[in-house]
C-alpha positions, 0 to 999 in steps of 0.5 A: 500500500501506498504511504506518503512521505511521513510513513502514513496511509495515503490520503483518497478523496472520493467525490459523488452524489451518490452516497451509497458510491461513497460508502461502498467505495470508503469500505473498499479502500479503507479495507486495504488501509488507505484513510479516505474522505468522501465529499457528497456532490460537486458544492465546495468540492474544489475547497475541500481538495484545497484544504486536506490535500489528498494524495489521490482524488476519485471524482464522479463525471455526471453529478447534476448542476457541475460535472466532474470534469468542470472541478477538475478544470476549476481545481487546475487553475486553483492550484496548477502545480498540485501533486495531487493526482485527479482521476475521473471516477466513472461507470462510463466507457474507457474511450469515452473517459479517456476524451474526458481526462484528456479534455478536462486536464485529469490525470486519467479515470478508472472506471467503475466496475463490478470487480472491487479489486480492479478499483483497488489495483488500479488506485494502487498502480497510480500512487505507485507511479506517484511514489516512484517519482514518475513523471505524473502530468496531468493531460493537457486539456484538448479545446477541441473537447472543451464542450464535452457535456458535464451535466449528461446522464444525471441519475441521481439528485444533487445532495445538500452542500455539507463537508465531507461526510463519511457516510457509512458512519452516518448511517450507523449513528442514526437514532433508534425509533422512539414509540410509546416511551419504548426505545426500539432499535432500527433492524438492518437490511443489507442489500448486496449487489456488484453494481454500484447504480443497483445499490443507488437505486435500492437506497432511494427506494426504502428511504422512510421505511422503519430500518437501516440500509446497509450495502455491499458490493461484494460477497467479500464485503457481504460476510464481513457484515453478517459475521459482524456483532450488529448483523443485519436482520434481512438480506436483499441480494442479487441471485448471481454472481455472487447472491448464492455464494453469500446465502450458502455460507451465511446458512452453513455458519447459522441455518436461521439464514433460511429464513432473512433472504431476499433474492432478486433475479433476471429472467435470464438465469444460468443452470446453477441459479434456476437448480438453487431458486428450485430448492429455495423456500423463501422470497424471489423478487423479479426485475425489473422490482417495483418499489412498492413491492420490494417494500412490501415484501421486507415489511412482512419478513422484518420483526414486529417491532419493526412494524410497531415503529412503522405504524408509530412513524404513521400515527 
């Protein structure tokens, strides 16, 4: 792993509109021992790299209001001479990021996948050559390309302007539900998926509901949860590649797993998965997953207490 000079974990900032890209992201690299910020949305973004000077920057493309690759040309006239590696962060193709790194000035981009170890690989390659000395420039912006668009793709809506937020932590410091005089602690539901927009996308549907979300993006990830002392009460996984894995491991260390699954599958399904979901008793969800439906269906699986809260929250 990469230190700085002073023998410290190198220093990551990732920027993103997308809470749960930061949480999952932080959880990746901090796990191999780098100290990562996150900074929710492009707002005071510039300031925040001024201010902690990290070693390496992630930063989304298609965030609304100010795109990436316009921080990262606001950042280039703030501080030219920075040491500071600045890559876009991006689910995009690699021809379509590398016009934009080479337009707005970036070092280069990494993508974003579903392999957790490719970001990780990739981010330690970068410091590396940042260690060693190398000849790290950034691009040289193209003015051919200089009205490459920041603002397409938006998916996900601008957060409020706050400083860097660890959001992992966040979600954990949630109070518990209060409901006539009684303390009842908020239950878990952890949803795994390898696609970052899928965790997205299930965090904004489940926002009001009586429990706390937590994410992976791995099975890795998945089972340092559930062998965690605060395992989640449900889990919402997608069947492949890595849902089976989860469920089987999960059930061999405790067969109450049985029962706290939620599968959710394609129409397209490979031999393994259409001989598992044979077997399977608990609850399948198809895509695409109508909000409601997936609320509806963790409501019912979730411990009544959970339910005193909702119809408290109601009343």
């Amino acid at each position: 792993m990469a230190r700085t000079s002073n023998n410290q974990p190198a220093t990551i900032l990732v920027v993103d509109d997308s809470d749960v890209v930061l949480a999952v992201t932080k959880t990746l690299l901090e796990a191999v021992g780098y100290r990562v910020l996150t900074h929710s949305g492009p707002a005071g973004c510039v300031a925040v790299i001024l201010q902690e000077k990290p070693d390496l920057v992630l930063i989304d493309v298609n965030m609304p209001k100010l795109g990436g690759e316009t921080i990262v040309k606001l950042f280039g006239k703030a501080q030219p001479n920075s040491e500071t590696i600045i890559l876009l962060f991006s689910g995009l193709s690699a021809e379509q990021l590398e016009q934009r790194a080479q337009a707005s000035g970036a070092h280069g981009y990494i993508r974003k996948t579903d392999d957790s170890f490719e970001l990780v690989r990739h981010v330690s390659r970068w410091l590396k050559q940042k260690d060693a000395g190398s000849a790290l420039r950034p691009q040289a912006p193209d003015p051919r390309s200089a009205r490459a668009s920041s603002q397409s793709g938006q998916r996900v809506r601008l957060l409020s302007e706050r400083p860097p937020v660890d959001a992992a932590r966040s979600r954990r410091s949630r109070p518990p539900i209060a409901t006539s005089g009684t303390i009842l602690r908020m239950p878990t539901v952890l949803f795994i998926d390898e696609d970052m927009e899928a965790l997205s996308l299930y965090r904004r549907e489940v926002q009001g509901e009586p429990y706390r979300a937590d994410f992976a993006l791995s099975a890795q990830q998945a089972l340092r949860h559930i062998d965690s002392g605060e395992r989640p009460q449900l889990i919402v996984a997608s069947l492949e590649p890595s849902g089976i894995d989860v469920y089987e491991r999960a059930v061999q260390a405790d067969a109450s797993w049985r029962d706290r699954f939620v599968f959710i599958v394609s129409t397209s399904r490979s031999t393994r998965g259409k001989e598992f979901l044979e077997g399977f008793r608990g609850t399948v969800l198809r895509r695409p997953v109508e909000p409601e439906q997936l609320r509806s269906a963790l409501r019912k699986l979730l411990p009544a207490d959970a339910a005193a809260a909702q119809r408290s929250q109601g009343s």
